[in-house]
N, C-alpha and C positions, 0 to 999 in steps of 0.2 A: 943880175939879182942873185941872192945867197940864198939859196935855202936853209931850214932850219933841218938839222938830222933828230932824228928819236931823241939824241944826247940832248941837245938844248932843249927839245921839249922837258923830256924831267925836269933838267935845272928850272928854268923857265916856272912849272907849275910846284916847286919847292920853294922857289924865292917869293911865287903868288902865295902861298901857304902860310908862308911865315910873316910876312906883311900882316897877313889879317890875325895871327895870331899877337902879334908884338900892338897894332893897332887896340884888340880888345884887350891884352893885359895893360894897356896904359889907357885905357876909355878914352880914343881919340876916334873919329870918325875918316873914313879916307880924305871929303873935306876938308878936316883940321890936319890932316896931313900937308893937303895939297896946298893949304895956306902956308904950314911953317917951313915948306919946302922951296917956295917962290914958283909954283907951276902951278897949269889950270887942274882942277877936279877928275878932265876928262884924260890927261896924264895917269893920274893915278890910277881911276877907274880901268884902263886901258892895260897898265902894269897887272893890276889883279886878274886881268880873263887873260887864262893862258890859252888864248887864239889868237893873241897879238904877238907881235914880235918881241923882245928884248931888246931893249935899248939903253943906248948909255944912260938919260934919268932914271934909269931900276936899280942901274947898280950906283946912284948916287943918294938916293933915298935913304936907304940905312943911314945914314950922317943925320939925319933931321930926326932918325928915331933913338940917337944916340947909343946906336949901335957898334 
């Protein structure tokens, strides 16, 4: 198993940050994320708490938010 260092924590809780900001400038719900993304809610959910790891759907997320 990989630990995460300090370093991924930041990234990790700046890519959660900006999710919820890009979600309320475009009035979409993580739901309606999680719909136009093709992944369950608890994906999403799980991107947002930076207690969870990083994973490849977090960095593929931006795409859905046409970022």
């Amino acid at each position: 198993m990989i630990l995460a260092t300090d370093e991924d924590t930041k990234v990790k809780d700046a890519v959660a940050l900006r999710f919820k900001e890009l979600c309320e400038e475009r009035n979409i719900s993580p739901n309606a994320l999680a719909v136009r993304s093709g992944v369950t809610p608890s994906t999403v959910y799980s991107m947002l708490d930076s207690s969870q790891p990083v994973s490849y759907t977090h960095l593929t997320l931006p795409t859905k938010l046409e970022v």
